[in-house]
C-alpha positions as CSV (number, residue, x, y, z in Angstrom):
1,X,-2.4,39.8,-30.0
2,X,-2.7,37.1,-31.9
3,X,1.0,36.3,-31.8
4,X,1.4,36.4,-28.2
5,X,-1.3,33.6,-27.6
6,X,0.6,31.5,-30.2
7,X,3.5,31.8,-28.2
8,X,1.6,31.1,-25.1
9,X,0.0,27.9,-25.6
10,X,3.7,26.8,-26.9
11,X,5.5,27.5,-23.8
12,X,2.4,25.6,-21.9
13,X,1.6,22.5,-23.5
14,X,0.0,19.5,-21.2
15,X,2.3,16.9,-22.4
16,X,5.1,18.4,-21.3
17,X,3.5,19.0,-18.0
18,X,4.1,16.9,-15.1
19,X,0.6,16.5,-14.7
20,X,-1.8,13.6,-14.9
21,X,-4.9,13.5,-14.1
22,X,-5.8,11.5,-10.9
23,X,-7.6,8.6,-12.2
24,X,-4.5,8.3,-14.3
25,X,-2.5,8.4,-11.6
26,X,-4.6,5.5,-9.7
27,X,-4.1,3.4,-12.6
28,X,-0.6,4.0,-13.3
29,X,0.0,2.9,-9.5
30,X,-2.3,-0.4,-10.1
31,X,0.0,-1.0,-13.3
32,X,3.1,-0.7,-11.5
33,X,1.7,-2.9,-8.2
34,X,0.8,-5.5,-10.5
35,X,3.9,-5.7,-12.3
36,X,6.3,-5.6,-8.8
37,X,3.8,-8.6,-7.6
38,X,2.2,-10.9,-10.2
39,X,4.2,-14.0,-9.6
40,X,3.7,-14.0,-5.7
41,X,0.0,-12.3,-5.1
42,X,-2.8,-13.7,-6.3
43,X,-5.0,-11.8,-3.9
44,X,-7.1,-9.0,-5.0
45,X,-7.4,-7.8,-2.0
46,X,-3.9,-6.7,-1.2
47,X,-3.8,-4.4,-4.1
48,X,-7.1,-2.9,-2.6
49,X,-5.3,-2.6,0.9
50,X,-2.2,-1.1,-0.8
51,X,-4.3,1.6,-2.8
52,X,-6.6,2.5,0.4
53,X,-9.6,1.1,-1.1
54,X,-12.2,-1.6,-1.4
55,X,-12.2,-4.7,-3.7
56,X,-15.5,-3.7,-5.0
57,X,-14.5,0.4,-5.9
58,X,-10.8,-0.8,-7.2
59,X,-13.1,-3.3,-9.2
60,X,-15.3,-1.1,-10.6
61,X,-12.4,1.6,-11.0
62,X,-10.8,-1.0,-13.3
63,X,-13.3,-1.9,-15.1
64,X,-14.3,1.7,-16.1
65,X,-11.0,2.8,-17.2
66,X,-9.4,-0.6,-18.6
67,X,-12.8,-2.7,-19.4
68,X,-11.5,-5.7,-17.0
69,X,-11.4,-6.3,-13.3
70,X,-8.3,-6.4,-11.1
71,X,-8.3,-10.4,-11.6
72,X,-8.4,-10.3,-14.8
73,X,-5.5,-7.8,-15.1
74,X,-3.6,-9.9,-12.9
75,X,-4.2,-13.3,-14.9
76,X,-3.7,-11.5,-18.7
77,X,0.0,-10.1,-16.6
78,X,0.2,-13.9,-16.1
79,X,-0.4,-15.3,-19.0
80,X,1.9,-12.7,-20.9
81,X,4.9,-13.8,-18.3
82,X,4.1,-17.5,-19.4
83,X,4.5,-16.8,-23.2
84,X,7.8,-14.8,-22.3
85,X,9.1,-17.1,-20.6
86,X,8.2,-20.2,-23.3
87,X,9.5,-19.0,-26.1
88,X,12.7,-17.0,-24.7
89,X,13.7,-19.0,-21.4
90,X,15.7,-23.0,-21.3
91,X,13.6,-23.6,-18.1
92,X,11.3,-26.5,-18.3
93,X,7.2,-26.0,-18.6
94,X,7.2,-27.3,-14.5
95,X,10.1,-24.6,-13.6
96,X,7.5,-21.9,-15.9
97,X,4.8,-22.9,-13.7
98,X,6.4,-22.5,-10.0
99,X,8.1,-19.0,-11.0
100,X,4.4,-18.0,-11.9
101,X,3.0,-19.5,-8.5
102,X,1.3,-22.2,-9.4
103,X,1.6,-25.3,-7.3
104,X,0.8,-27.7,-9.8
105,X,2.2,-27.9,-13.3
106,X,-1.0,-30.0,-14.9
107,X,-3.3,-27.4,-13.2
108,X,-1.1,-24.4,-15.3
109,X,-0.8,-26.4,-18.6
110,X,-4.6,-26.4,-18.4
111,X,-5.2,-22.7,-17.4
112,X,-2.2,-21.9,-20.7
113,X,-4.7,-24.1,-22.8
114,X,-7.6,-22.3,-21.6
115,X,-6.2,-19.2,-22.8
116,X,-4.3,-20.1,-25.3
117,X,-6.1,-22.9,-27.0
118,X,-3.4,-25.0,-27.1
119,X,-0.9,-26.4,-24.6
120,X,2.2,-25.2,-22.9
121,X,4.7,-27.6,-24.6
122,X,2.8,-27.5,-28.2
123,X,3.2,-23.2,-28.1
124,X,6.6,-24.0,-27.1
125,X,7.5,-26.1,-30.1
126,X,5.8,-23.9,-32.2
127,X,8.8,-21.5,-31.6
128,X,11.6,-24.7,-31.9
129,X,14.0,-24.0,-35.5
């Protein structure tokens, strides 16, 4: 008897599953709406409309599961594109800043420094042989 449930629980293991739990699920769609989206939307509230809920339940959703709301997801996304793109692209600290939406290249030097602690073009040399 014993044998048999050995060889049961091999054949049925949850990891090989296609299953995910639903609050999984919701997150891996948030993951994967951020990522298709981060360098045009800024607004929460399309990802709330595109996952059929509210700001305030997709807020609090986030924050449960991940420890951070939906804008702060979206800005960390952001700020990991920007130190991508400094230290493995040739396009210039202004060209960084309108491919990550913003519409003013002092106004992102001083949201990178905010973050970062030191500027765009200092992290940048930083990675200059």
């Amino acid at each position: 008897m014993l044998q048999e449930t050995k060889s049961y629980s091999r054949r049925f293991r949850l990891k090989d599953s296609d299953y995910y739990s639903p609050d999984f699920q919701r997150l891996r769609v948030l993951q994967s709406l951020i990522e298709q989206d981060f360098r045009r939307n800024r607004d929460i509230n399309v990802y709330a409309v595109k996952m059929d809920t509210s700001i305030h339940a997709l807020n609090k959703f986030a924050k449960t599961y991940l420890g951070r709301s939906v804008y702060e997801l979206l800005q960390d996304r952001i700020y990991r594109e920007a130190l991508y793109l400094l230290q493995y692209s040739k396009h210039t600290i202004k060209e960084i800043s309108v491919l990550l939406g913003f519409s003013d290249t002092p106004y992102f030097s001083r949201w990178f420094k905010q973050r970062n602690g030191q500027t765009a073009k200092v992290y940048r040399e930083g990675f200059k042989i």
